[in-house]
C-alpha positions in Angstrom: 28.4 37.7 71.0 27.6 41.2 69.9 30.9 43.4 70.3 32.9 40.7 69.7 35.2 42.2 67.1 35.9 45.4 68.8 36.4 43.8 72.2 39.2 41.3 70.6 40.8 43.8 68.1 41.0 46.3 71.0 42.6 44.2 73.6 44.8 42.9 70.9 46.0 46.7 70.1 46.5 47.8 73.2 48.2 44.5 74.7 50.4 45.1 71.6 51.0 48.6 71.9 52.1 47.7 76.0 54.2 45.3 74.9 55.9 47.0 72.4 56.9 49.9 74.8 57.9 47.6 77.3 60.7 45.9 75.1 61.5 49.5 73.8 62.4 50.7 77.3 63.6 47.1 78.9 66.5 47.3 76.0 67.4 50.5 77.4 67.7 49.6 80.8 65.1 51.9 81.8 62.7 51.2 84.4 59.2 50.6 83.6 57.7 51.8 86.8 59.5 54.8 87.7 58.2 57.4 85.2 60.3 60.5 87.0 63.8 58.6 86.4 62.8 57.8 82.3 61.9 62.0 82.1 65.2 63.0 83.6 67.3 60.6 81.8 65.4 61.1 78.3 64.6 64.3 79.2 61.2 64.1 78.2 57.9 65.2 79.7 57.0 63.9 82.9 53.3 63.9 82.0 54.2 62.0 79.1 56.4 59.4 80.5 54.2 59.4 83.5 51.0 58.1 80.8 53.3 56.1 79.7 54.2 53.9 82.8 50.4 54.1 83.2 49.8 52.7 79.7 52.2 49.6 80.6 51.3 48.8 84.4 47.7 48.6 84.2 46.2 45.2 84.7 42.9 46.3 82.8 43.4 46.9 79.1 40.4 48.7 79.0 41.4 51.2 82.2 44.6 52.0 80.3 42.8 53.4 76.9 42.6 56.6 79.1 46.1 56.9 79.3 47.4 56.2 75.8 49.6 59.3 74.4 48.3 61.3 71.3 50.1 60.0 67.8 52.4 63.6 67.9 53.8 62.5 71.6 54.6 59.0 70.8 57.0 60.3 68.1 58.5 62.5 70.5 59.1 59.3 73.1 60.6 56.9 70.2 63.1 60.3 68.8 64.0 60.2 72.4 64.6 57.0 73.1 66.2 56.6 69.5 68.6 59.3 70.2 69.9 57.8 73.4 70.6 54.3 71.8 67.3 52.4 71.2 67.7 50.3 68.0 65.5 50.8 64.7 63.6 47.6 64.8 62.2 48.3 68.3 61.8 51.8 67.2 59.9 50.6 64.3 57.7 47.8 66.6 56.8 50.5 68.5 55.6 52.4 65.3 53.4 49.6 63.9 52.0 49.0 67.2 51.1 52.6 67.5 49.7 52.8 64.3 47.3 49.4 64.7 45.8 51.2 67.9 45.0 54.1 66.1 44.1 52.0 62.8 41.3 50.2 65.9 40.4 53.4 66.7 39.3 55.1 63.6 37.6 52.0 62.4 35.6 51.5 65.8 35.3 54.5 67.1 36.5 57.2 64.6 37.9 58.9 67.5 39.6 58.8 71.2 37.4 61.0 72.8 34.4 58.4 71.2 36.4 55.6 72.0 36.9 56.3 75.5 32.7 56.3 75.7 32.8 53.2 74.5 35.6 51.6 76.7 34.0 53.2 80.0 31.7 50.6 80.1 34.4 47.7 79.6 36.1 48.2 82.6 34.2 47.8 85.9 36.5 49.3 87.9 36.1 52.4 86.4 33.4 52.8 84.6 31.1 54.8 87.3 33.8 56.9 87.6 34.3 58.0 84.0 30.3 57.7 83.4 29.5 60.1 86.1 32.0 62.5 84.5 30.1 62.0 81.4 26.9 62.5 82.9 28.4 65.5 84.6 29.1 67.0 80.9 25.7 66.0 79.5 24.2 67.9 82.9 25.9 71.1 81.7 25.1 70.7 78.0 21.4 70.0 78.8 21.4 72.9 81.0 22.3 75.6 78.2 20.5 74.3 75.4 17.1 74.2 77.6 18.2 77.0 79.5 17.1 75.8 83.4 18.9 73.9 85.6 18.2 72.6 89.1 20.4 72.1 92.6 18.4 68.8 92.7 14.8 67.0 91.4 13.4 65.2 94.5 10.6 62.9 94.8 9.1 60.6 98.0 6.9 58.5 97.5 4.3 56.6 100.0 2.1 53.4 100.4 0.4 52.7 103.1 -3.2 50.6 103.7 -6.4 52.3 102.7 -9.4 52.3 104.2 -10.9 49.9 101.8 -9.8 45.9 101.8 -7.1 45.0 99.6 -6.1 48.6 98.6 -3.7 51.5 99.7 -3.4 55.1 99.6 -0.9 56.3 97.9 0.9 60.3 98.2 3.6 61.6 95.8 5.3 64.3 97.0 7.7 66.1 94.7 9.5 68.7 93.3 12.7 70.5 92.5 15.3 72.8 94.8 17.2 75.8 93.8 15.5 75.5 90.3 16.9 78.5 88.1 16.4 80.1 84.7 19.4 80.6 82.5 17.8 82.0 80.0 14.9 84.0 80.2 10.9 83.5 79.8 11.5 79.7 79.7 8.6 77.5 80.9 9.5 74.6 82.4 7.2 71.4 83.9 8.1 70.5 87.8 6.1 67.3 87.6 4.3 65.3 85.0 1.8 63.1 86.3 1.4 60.1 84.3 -1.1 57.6 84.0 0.7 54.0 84.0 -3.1 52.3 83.4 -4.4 54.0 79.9 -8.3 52.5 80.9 -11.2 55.4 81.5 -12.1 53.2 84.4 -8.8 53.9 85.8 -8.1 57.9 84.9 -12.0 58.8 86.4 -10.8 56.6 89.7 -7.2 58.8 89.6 -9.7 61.9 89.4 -11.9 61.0 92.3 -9.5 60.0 94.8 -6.8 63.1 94.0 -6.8 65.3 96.8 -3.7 67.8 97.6 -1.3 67.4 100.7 -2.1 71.0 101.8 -5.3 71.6 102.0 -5.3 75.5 101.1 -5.1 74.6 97.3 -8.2 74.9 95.8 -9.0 71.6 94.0 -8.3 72.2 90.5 -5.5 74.4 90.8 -1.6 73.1 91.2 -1.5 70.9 94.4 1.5 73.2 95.8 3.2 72.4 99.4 3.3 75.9 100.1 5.5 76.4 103.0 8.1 74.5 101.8 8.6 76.9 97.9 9.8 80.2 97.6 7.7 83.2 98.7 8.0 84.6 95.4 7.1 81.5 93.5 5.9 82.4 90.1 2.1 81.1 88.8 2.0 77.5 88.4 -0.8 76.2 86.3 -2.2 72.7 85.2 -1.8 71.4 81.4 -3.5 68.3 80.8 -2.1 66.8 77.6 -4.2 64.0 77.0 -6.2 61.3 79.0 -3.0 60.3 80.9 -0.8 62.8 80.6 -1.2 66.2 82.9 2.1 68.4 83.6 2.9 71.1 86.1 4.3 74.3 84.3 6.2 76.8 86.4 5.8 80.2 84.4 9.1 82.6 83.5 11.1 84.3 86.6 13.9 86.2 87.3 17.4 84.9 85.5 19.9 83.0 87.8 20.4 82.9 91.3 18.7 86.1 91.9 15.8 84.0 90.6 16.2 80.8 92.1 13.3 79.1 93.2 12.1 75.9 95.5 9.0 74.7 94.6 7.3 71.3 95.7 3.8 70.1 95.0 2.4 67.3 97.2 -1.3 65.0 96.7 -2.7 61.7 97.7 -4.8 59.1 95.8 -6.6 57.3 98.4 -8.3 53.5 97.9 -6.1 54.0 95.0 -4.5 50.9 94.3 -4.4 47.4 95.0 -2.6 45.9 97.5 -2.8 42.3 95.8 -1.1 41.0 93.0 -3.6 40.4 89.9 -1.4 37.5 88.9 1.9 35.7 90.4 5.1 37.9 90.6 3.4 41.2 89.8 5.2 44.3 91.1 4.5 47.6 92.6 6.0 49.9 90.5 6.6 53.6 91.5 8.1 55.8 88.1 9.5 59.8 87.8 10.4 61.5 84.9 13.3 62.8 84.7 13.4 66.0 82.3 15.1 68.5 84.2 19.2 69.0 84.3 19.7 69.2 88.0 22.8 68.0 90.2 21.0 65.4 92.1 18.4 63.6 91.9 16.7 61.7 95.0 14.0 59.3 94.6 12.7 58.1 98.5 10.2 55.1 98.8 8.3 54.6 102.0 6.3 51.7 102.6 4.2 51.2 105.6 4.8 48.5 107.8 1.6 47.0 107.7 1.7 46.2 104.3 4.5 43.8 104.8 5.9 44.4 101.2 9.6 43.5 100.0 11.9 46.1 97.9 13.7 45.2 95.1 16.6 46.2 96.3 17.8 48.5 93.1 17.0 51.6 91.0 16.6 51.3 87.7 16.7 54.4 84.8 15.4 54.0 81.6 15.4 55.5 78.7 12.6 57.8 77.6 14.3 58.9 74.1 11.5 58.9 71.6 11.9 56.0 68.7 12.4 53.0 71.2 10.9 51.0 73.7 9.9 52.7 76.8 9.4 50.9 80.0 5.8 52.3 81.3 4.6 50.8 77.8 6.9 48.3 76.9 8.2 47.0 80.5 11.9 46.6 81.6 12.5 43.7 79.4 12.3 45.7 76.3 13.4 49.0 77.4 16.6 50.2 77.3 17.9 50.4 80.9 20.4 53.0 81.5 24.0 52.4 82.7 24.3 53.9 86.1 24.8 53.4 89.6 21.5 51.4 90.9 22.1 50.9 94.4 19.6 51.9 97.1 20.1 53.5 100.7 18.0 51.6 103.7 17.7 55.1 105.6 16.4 53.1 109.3 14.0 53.7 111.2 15.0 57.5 112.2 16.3 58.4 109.2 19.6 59.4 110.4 21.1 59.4 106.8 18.0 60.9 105.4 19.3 64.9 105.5 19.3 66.6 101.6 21.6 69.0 101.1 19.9 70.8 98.8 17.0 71.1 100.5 16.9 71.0 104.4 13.4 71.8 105.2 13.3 67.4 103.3 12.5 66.1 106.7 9.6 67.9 108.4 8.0 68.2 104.4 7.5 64.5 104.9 6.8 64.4 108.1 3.9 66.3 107.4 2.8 64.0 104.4 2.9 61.1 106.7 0.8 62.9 109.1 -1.9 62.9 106.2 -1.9 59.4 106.5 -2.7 59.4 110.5 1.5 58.0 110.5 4.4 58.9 111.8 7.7 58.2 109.7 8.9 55.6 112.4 5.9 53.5 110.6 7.2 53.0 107.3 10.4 51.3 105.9 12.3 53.9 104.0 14.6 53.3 100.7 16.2 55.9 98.9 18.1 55.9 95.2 20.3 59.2 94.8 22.2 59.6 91.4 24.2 62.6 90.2 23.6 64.2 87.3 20.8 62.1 86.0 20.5 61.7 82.0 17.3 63.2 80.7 15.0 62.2 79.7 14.6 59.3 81.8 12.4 57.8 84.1 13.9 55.9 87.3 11.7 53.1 88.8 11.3 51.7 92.6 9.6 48.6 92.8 8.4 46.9 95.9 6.2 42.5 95.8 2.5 43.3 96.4 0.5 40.7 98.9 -0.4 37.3 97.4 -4.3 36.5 96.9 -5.8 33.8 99.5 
């Protein structure tokens, strides 16, 4: 079992360490879970004593690595203690229990603020918690090394049958809400659209059935939604990296909030794809980067009715760190999946949960994307995967069953 060693060395340190206190104050007479009456009688910090209740009453060795005292305060608890009575072989269990918890830490971790990383994923409990506080740190730190950040990154995407037999159109709409520039002149790429099939039988097909939502973009220009971004969007222009790779570049703007933009692009591949598996189990798999540090990050999957298609009732992020598997190339076997939340909203029929903070105009942008199919929204089942503070790069994935050949 890989982390084997460090999963029994540290529950044997800590379990030691809480046992080791507990005898320490149970000799005393003090009680263990009333930290205010062991500060006033010890006169010792309540915050301490407090982490130190903490330390002893939690049921998940793993939840109480957060509250463990530095090395300096646990001297400061066993002086006290020693001063009011406690006798020098507790005092020096305690010290030898304190020092194999930090003797585990240095040789697992090298650090607390390394080994608390490593113990967020240990305990369920608490491991969203402490990993969206992580993510929350990563957001900032992404955001003043690249110099952009967004409010949020928010992407819909639509199936419904083609025209054809046995295919489907599918629309993409996306883009990012109060995007800003913290530093200045930085370019930055709104959307990346990727080709998941490498063939040249595939990219020419992409080609001819592209089409923008809004009609008023001229067809080789950016396909931008333009009622829904900022009136005084800068350019956007089209860099096509290689066969399967074209991004969206957004071009410098003002700094900050003065300079805060909305912009969303929106296009349709019609006929595109098949609506029938090409052999049993195959998915439908709908991908977004993620490259930008925003707040939020929404990821909405319609599927028509007709097409009588099941979810798979999860998100899932992946990695998209160069040096490693990837999942559009290696699949989500081989790919290192991400640990965050993965659960995924129904929204109904009306959408009644379906309102984005960030961006309120959401709605009646979709609405009008549905309309380019001839549909109302009331025709397709809706599914929506919302994370905060997404890790970047990435690339989250919605997959829905395709229909089974005759």
């Amino acid at each position: 079992m890989q982390g084997k060693p460090f999963l029994e060395e540290g529950t044997s340190a800590i379990h030691g360490l809480r046992r080791a206190l507990s005898e320490a104050l149970e000799s005393l007479g003090a009680p263990l879970d009333e930290p205010q009456e062991v500060s006033r009688r010890y006169a010792l910090d309540k915050t301490l004593t407090w982490r130190v209740a903490r330390l002893i009453g939690e049921r998940d060795v793993w939840e109480a690595v957060a509250h463990v005292p530095r090395r300096p305060s646990f001297k400061i608890f066993i002086d006290a203690l020693t001063k009011k009575g406690l006798a020098k072989e507790i005092a020096a269990d305690v010290n030898d229990a304190v020092e194999n918890f930090e003797r585990f830490v240095v040789t697992h971790a090298g650090d607390r603020e390394t080994l608390e990383i490593m113990a967020s994923v240990m305990s369920k409990r608490s491991s969203e918690k402490r990993l969206e506080a992580f993510r929350r740190d990563g957001y900032l730190a992404a955001s003043a090394i690249w110099g952009v950040r967004a409010d949020a990154q928010i992407v819909a995407h639509f199936v419904s049958p083609g025209s054809i037999a046995g295919r489907v159109d599918c629309a993409t709409v996306c883009g990012l809400a109060g995007f800003r520039r913290l530093r200045i002149n930085v370019p930055w790429a709104i959307a990346t659209i990727r080709m998941w099939d490498t063939s040249e039988e595939m990219g020419d097909a992409y080609e001819r059935s592209f089409e923008p939502v809004d009609n008023a973009n001229e067809r080789g220009s950016a396909p931008l939604m333009r009622e829904f971004c900022s009136r005084d969007l800068a350019p956007v222009t089209t860099v096509k990296h290689d066969s399967r790779t074209m991004r969206l570049m957004l071009e410098g703007n003002e700094l900050g909030n003065t300079g805060a933009t909305d912009v969303f692009l929106g296009w349709i591949n019609r006929n595109f794809a098949p609506a029938l598996e090409s052999y049993e189990g195959e998915w439908g798999e709908h991908g977004v980067s993620v490259t930008t540090p925003c707040a939020e990050f929404v990821h909405d999957l319609y599927i028509h009715r007709d097409l009588n298609f099941m979810f798979e009732e999860k998100g899932r992020v992946f990695s998209q760190l160069p040096g490693g598997a990837q999942y559009m190339t290696h699949g989500p076997d081989q790919a290192l999946e991400l640990p965050v939340p993965n659960d995924v909203a129904d929204l109904g029929v009306d959408m009644s949960d379906g309102d984005i903070s960030a961006f309120p105009r959401y709605r009646e942008m979709v609405h009008i994307a549905a309309q380019r199919f001839n549909a109302d929204l009331r025709d397709f089942e809706i599914r929506r995967y919302r994370l905060t503070h997404p890790p970047i790069p990435s690339m989250m994935v919605m997959r829905h069953t395709l229909g089974r050949r005759p």
